[in-house]
C-alpha positions as CSV (number, residue, x, y, z in Angstrom):
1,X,-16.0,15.7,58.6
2,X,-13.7,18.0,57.0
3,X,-9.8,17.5,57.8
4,X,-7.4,20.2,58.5
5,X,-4.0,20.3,57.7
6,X,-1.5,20.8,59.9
7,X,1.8,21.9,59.7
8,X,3.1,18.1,59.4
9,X,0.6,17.0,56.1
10,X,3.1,17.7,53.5
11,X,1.9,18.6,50.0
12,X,2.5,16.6,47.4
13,X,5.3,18.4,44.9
14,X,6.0,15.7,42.6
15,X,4.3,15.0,39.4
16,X,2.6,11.3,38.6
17,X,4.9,10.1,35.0
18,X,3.2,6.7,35.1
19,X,0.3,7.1,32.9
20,X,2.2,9.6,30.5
21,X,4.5,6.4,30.2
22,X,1.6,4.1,29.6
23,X,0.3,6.4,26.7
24,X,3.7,6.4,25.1
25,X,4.1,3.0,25.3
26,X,-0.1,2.9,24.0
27,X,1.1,4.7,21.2
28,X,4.0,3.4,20.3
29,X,2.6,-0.4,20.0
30,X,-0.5,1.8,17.5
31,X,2.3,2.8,15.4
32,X,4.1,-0.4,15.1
33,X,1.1,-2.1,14.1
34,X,0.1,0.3,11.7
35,X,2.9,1.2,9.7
36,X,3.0,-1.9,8.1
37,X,-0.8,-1.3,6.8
38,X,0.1,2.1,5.7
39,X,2.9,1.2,3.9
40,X,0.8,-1.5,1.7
41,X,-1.3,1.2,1.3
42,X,0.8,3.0,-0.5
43,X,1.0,3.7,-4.6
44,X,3.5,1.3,-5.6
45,X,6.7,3.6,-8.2
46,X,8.7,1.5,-10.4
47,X,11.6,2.3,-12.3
48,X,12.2,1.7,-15.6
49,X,14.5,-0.4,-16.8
50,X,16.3,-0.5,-19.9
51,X,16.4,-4.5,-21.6
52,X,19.6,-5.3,-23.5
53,X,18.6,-6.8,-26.6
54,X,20.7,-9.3,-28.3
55,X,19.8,-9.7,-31.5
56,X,18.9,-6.9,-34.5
57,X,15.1,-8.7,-34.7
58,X,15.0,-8.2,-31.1
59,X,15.2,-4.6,-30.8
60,X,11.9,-2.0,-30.7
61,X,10.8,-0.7,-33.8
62,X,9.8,3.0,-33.1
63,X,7.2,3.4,-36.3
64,X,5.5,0.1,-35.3
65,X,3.8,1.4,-32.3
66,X,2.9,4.7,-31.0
67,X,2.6,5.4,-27.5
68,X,-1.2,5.6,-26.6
69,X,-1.7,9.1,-24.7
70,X,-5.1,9.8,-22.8
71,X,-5.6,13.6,-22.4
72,X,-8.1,14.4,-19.4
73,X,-9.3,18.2,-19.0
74,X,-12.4,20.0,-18.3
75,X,-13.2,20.4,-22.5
76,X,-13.2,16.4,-22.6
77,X,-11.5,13.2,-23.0
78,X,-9.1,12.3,-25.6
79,X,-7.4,9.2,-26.8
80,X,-4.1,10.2,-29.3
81,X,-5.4,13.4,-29.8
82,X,-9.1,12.1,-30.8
83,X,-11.7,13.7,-28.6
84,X,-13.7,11.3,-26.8
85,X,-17.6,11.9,-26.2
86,X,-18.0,9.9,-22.9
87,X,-16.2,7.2,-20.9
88,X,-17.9,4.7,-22.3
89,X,-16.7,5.7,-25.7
90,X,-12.8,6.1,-24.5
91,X,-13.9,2.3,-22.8
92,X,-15.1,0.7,-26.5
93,X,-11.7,2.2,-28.4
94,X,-9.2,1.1,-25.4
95,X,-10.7,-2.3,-25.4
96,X,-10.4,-2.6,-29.8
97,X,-7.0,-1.2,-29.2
98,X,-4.8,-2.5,-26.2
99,X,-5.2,-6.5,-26.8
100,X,-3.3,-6.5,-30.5
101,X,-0.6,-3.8,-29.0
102,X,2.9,-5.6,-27.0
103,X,3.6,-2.6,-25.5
104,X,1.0,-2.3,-23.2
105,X,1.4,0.7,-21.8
106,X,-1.1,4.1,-21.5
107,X,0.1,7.7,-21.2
108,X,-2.6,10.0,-19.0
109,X,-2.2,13.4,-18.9
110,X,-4.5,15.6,-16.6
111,X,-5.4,19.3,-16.8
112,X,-4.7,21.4,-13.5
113,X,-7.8,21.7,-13.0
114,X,-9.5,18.3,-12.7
115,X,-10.5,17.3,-9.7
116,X,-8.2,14.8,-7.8
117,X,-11.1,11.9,-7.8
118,X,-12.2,12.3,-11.3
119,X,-8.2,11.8,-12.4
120,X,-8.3,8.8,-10.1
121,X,-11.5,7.4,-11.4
122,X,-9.6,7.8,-15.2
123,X,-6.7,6.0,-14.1
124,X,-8.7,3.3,-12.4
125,X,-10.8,3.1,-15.8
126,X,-7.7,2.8,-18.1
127,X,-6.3,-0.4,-15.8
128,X,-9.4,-2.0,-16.1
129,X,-9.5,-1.6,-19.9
130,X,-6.1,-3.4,-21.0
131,X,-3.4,-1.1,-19.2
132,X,-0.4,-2.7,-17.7
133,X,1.6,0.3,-17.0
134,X,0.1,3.6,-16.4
135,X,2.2,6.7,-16.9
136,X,1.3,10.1,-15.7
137,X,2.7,12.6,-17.6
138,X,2.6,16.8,-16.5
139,X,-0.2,18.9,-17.9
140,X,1.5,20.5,-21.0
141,X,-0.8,22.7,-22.6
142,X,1.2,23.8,-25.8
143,X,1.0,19.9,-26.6
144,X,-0.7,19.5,-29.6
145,X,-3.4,17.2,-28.4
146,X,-4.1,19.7,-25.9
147,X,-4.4,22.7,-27.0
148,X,-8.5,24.4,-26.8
149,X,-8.7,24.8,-30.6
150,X,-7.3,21.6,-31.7
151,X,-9.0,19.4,-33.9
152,X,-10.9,16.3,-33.1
């Protein structure tokens, strides 16, 4: 049956810190193990570096190759100012150019308003295709290559 107090029962005025000590502890061993994931997960930034060169044969000729700039926006894709009619097209003119070029880096430049997966699915696209550095350059819309009435 039911049990009365009396005036000897005492409450109980203290609060129980043992399980909010487990949980910390919980989550604290979580966050160890994860961070190391997390950080391999992460886009890998390198800087450039500047090679000394040592003789006059040795150093980079700027007329002999032109950087390769990809221009992404919602009027279409192009490749040094060339407009592009599909991926497939950018695809055939990547894979003619970048395996006679040394340098073999690709400039990408995306308008503000592409969508974040479609940019991602470019830059995935020009790394399959012969890229070995990948440069993302800022939207510039006075750039000649991108400007709405340029020519194709």
């Amino acid at each position: 049956m039911a049990q009365q107090l009396s005036d000897k029962d005492e409450t109980l005025n203290e609060v129980n810190v043992i399980p909010l000590a487990d949980l910390s502890l919980v989550l604290l061993i979580i966050l160890m193990v994860m961070s190391p994931m997390i950080s391999q997960a992460l886009i890998q930034v390198a800087a450039a570096k500047a090679a000394a060169a040592q003789t006059r044969e040795e150093l980079p000729d700027p007329q002999a190759e032109t950087p390769v700039i990809v221009s992404f926006s919602p009027s279409g894709l192009k490749l040094n100012g060339v407009m592009m009619g599909s991926d497939i097209d950018l695809v055939t003119h990547l894979d003619g150019l970048m395996p006679a070029r040394r340098d073999k880096s690709i400039i990408l430049t995306a308008a503000p308003e592409m969508l974040h997966g479609d940019v991602v699915r470019m830059m995935d696209i020009i790394k399959r295709h012969g890229a070995e550095t990948l440069v993302l350059l800022k939207w510039d819309p006075a750039a000649p290559g991108n400007q709405a009435g340029a020519q194709s």
